[in-house]
C-alpha positions as CSV (number, residue, x, y, z in Angstrom):
1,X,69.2,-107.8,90.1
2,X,72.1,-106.5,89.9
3,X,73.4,-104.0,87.0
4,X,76.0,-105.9,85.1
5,X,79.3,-104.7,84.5
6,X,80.9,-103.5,81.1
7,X,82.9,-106.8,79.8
8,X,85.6,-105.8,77.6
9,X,86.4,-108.9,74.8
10,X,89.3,-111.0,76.3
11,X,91.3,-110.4,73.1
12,X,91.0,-106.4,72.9
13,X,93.9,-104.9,70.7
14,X,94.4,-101.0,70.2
15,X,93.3,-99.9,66.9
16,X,96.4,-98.8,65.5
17,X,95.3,-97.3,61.8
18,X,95.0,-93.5,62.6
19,X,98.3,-93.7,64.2
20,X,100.0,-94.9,61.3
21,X,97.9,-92.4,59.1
22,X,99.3,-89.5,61.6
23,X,102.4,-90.9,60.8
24,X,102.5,-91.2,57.1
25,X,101.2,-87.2,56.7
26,X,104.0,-86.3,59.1
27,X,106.6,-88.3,56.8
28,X,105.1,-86.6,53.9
29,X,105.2,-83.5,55.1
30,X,109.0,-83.4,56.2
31,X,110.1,-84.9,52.8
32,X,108.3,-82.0,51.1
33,X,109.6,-79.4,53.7
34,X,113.3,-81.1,53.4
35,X,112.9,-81.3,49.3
36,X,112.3,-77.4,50.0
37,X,115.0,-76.2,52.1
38,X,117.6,-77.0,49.9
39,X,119.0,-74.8,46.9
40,X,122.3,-75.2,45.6
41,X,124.2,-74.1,41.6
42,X,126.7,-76.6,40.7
43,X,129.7,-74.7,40.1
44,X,133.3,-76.2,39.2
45,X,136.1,-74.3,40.5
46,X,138.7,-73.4,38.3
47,X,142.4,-75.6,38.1
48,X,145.9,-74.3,38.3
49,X,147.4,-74.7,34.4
50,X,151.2,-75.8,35.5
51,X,152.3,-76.6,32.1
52,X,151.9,-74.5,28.7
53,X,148.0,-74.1,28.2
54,X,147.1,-74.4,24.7
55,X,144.4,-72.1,23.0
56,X,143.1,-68.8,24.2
57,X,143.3,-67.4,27.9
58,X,140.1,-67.9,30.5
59,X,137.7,-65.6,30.5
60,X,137.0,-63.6,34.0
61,X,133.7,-61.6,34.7
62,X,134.4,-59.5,37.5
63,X,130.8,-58.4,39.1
64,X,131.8,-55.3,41.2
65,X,128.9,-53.1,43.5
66,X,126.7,-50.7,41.7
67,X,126.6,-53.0,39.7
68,X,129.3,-53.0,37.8
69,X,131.3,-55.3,35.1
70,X,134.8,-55.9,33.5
71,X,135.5,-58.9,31.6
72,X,139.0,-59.5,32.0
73,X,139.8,-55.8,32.7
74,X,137.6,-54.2,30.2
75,X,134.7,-52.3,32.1
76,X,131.2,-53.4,30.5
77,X,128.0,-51.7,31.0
78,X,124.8,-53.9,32.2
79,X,123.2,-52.9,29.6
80,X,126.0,-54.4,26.9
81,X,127.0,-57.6,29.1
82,X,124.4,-59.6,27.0
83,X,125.7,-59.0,23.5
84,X,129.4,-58.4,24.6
85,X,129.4,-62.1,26.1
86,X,127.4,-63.5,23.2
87,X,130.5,-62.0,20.9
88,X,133.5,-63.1,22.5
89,X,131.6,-66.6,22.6
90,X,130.4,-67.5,19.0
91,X,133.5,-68.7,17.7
92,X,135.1,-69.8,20.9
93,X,135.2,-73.2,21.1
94,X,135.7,-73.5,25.1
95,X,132.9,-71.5,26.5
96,X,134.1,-72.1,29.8
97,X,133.7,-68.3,31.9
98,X,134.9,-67.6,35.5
99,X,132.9,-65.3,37.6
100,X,134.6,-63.3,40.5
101,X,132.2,-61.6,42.8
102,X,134.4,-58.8,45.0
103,X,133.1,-57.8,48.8
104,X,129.8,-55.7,48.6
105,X,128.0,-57.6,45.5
106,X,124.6,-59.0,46.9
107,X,124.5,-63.0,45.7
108,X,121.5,-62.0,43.4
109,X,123.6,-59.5,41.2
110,X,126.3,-62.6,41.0
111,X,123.6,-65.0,40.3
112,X,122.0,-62.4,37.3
113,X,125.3,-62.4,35.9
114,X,125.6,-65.9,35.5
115,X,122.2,-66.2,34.0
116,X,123.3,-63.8,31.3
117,X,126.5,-65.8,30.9
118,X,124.4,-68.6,30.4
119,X,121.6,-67.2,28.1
120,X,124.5,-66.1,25.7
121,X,126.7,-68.4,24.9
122,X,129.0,-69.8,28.4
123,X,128.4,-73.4,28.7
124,X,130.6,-74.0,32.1
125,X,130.8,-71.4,34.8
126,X,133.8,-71.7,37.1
127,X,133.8,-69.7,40.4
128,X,137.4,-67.8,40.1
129,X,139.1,-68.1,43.8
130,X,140.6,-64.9,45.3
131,X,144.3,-66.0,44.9
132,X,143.6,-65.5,41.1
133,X,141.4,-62.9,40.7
134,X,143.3,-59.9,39.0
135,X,143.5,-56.7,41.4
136,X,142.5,-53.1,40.0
């Protein structure tokens, strides 16, 4: 006698389920990796006043290398940026604040700025373009 040949099943499909599992962790894993990639701070810039503007003048932080701060003009010491903001804020009733970071100032001094801004009193932080930031 003869050996017999293998006889595959007239109606073989390809098993298709660790493909799709394959698949899935991929999909997972890019949606995690793209959920990742992506920081961003919502910032609203600031708009031109054309007419009379009504109540007090904006309020500029200037965050200059060393680092170094003057709100509108006045140089402030790190160390007195907290309680200095948290003062010209408590009776303020727009605690809007523009931030202006000159050449040389890493992103992460801007960014610790704006934290203390925040952690004293600013509600909105506007980023001031360079067409109105004041030059000293």
């Amino acid at each position: 006698m003869r050996p017999s040949a293998i006889s595959l099943p007239r109606n073989s499909e390809l098993n298709v389920t660790p493909m799709l599992d394959v698949m899935l962790v991929l999909l997972v894993i890019f949606m995690a990796a793209s959920a990742a990639m992506h920081h961003t701070i919502d910032v609203s810039l600031p708009q031109t006043c054309f007419d009379l503007c009504d109540g007090p003048g904006p309020i500029t932080l200037e965050v200059l290398p060393g680092p170094v701060y003057r709100l509108n003009g006045t140089a402030i010491a790190r160390a007195a940026l907290a309680s200095t903001l948290r003062q010209v804020y408590v009776n303020r009733p727009e605690k809007i604040m523009y931030v202006a970071g000159q050449p040389g100032v890493t992103y992460e001094t801007v960014v610790d700025a704006i934290d203390r801004a925040r952690s004293n009193g600013v509600r909105v932080i506007g980023i001031s373009p360079k067409s109105a930031r004041p030059s000293h």
